[in-house]
N, C-alpha and C positions, 0 to 999 in steps of 0.2 A: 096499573102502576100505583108505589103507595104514595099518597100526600105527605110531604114534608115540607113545614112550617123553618121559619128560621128568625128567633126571637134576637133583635139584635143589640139589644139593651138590655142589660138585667144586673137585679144584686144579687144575688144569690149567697154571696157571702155577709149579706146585711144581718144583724143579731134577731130581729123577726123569725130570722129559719134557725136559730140556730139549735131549736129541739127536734128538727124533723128534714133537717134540708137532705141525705138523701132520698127523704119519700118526696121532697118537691122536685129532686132530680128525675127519679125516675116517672113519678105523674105525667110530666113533661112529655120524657118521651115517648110513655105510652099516649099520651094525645098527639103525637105526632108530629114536634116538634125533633126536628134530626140537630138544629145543632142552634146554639146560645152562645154569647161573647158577653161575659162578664164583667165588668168595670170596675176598674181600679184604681178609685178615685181619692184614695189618703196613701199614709203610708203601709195603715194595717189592711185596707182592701187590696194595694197591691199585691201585699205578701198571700193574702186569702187565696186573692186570684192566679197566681203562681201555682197553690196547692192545686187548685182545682183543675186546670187547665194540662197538670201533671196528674193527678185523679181521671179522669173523665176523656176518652179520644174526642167526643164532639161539643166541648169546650172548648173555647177561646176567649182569650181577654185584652184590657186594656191599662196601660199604666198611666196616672198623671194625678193631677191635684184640682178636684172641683174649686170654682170660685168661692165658694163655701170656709174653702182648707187655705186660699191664699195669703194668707198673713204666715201659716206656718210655712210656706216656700221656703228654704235656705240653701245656699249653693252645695249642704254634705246631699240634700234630699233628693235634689236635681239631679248629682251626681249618682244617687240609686235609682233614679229612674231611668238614664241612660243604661246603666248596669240592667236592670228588671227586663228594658225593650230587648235587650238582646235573645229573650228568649226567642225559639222560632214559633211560640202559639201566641205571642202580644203581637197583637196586629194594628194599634193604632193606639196615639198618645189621649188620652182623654179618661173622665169627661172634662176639659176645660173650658173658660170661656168668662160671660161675666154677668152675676145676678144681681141686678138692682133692686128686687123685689126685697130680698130679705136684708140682703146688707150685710153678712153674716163677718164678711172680711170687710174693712174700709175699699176704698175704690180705689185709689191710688194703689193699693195692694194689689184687688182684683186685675186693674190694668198690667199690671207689672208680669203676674206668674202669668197670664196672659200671652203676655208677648213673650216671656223667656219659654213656654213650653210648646208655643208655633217652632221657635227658633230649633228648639230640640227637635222636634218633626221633620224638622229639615233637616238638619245634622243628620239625621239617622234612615230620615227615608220614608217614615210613614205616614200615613192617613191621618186627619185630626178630628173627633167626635165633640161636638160645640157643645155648651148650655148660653143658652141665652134668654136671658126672664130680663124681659124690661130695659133693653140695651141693643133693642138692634142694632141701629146706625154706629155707636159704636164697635158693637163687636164685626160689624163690618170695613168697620176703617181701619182696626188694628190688624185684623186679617188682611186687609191688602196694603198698609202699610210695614208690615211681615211679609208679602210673599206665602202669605197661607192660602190662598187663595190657588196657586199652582201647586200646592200640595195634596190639595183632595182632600174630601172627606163627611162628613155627617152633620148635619141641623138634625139635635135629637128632640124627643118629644115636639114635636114643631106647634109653636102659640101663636105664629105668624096669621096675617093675612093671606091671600092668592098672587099678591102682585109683590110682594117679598120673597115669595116662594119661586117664583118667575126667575126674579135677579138671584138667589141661590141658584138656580138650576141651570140658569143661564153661563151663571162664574164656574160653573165645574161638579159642583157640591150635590151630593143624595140629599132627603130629606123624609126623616124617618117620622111616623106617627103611633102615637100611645091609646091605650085604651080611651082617651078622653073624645077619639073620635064615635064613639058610640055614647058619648053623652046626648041628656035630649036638648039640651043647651049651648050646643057646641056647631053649630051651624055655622060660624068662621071657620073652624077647622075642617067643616064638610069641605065647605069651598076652595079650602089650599090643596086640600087632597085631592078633589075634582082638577086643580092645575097644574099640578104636576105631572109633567109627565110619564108614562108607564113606567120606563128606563130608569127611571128616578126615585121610584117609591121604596118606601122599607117601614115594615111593622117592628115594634118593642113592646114589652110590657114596662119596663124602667121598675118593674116589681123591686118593693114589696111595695109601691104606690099606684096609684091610679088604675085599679081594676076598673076592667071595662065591663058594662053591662051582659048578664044578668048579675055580674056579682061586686057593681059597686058598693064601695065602703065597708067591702072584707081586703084582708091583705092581697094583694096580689101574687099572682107566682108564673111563671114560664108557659105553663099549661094553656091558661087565657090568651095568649096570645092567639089562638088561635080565633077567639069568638072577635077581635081587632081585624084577623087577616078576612072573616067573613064578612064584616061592615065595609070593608073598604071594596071589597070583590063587588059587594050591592050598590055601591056607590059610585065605581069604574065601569059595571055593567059587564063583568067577566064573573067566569066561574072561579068558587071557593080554589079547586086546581089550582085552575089559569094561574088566580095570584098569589097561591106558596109556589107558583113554580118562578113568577117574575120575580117576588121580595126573595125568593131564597138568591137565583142567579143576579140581584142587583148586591144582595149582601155580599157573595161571594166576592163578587168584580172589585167593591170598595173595599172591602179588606183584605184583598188580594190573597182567598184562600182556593188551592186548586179544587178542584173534584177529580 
C-alpha cells in the first residue's frame, strides 16, 4: 500500500513559488504527499487559492484574513469571503486568530476580525484554522466567548506547551505541527507533540517557512512534509505508515473531506 502524507498547511500561492510553483506541486507529489490545503489568508491568497484548488483535484483550501491582514477587514471583504466559502473545496475559514509577536495589525483590530471571522464559521458551518503567536489565553477566550470552540478546528504550527495542548484537545480542537518540530532546540514542542493524542495530531509544512531539518533555512515547500511526518512517527513510536495514515485520516475528519 502506497504512503500518502497529507500536508495540511501550506502557501503555495506565496510569491516565493511564483517561478516554479508547478514543479513544487508536482515534487510534492512525487514524495508522496496525495493531498495539501492551501491557505487563504488576504484577499489575493484567497483568490490564488480558488485557482488552484480549481487547478489541482488534491488541493484544498481555506479562506480568511491572518491577523497580520486585520486592520484591512472591511464588511465589502467579509462579504467576499462568505461568497469564496461557498466553494465546495474551502474547507475551513482561516488562518485567523491573533499575533502579538509582530503586531503587524494593532490589537484592537486583531481582536475584532477575530471575532467576526469565528462568527462567519458559524454562519456557514465550517472548521476554524487558528494562528496564535503570543496570545494564548486570549485567543482562547475569544474562541469561547464566540462559540468557536463547538465549531472545531486547527492550533496551526503549535508554539504551545504540553499542558495547552491538553486543554486544546480536550475543547474539541486538532493540533497541527511544522517543521520546527525537528529543530534541535525545539524540545517544548517535542513535548506537546509527545501529548497529544494520536486522534489529534496533524503535520504542515506552513511553506514557504520553516523547513524542517535536513533542509532548514532553505525555503520550504510541501514535499518536506514528509521528513516532519517522520520526526513525529520517532517521537510517537509508530511507523513512518502508521503516521501518514493517522495525520492523513485526522486531516480528513477536520476538514471534513470524504475518501
Amino acid at each position: 500500500m502506497t504512503t500518502l502524507w497529507f500536508d495540511s498547511h501550506a502557501h503555495v500561492d506565496d510569491e516565493q513559488f511564483e517561478p516554479d510553483q508547478e514543479q513544487v506541486i508536482r515534487r510534492a507529489f512525487d514524495a508522496g504527499v496525495g493531498r495539501m490545503v492551501n491557505i487563504g489568508c488576504d484577499r489575493q491568497a484567497a483568490l490564488n487559492t480558488l485557482a488552484l484548488v480549481e487547478r489541482y483535484e488534491n488541493i484544498y483550501g481555506t479562506v480568511g484574513f491572518h491577523p497580520h491582514n486585520a486592520k484591512d477587514l472591511t464588511d465589502d471583504l467579509l462579504a467576499a469571503a462568505r461568497a469564496w466559502a461557498a466553494h465546495p473545496k474551502i474547507v475551513a475559514i482561516g488562518e485567523i486568530g491573533l499575533d502579538f509577536h509582530y503586531d503587524f495589525s494593532p490589537r484592537p483590530a486583531q481582536r475584532e476580525a477575530y471575532r467576526r471571522q469565528i462568527r462567519l464559521a458559524r454562519e456557514l458551518g465550517l472548521p476554524i484554522t487558528i494562528h496564535d503567536r503570543e496570545a494564548h489565553r486570549e485567543a482562547f477566550d475569544i474562541l469561547t466567548e464566540e462559540g468557536g470552540w463547538e465549531q472545531g478546528g486547527i492550533f496551526h504550527c503549535y508554539s504551545g506547551g504540553a499542558e495547552m495542548a491538553r486543554e486544546i484537545v480536550r475543547r474539541g480542537f486538532y493540533i497541527s505541527f511544522s517543521g520546527v518540530l525537528t529543530f534541535a532546540n525545539a524540545e517544548k514542542t517535542r513535548a506537546a507533540a509527545a501529548a497529544v493524542p494520536l486522534d489529534r495530531l496533524l503535520i504542515e509544512t506552513d511553506c514557504p517557512y520553516l523547513a524542517p531539518a535536513p533542509y532548514r533555512g532553505q525555503r520550504n515547500e510541501p514535499a518536506y512534509v514528509v521528513k516532519t511526518g517522520e520526526a513525529l512517527a520517532a517521537l510517537r513510536g509508530v511507523t513512518p505508515a502508521d503516521m501518514a495514515r493517522i495525520t492523513w485520516e485526522n486531516a480528513c475528519r477536520v476538514y471534513r473531506i470524504s475518501d
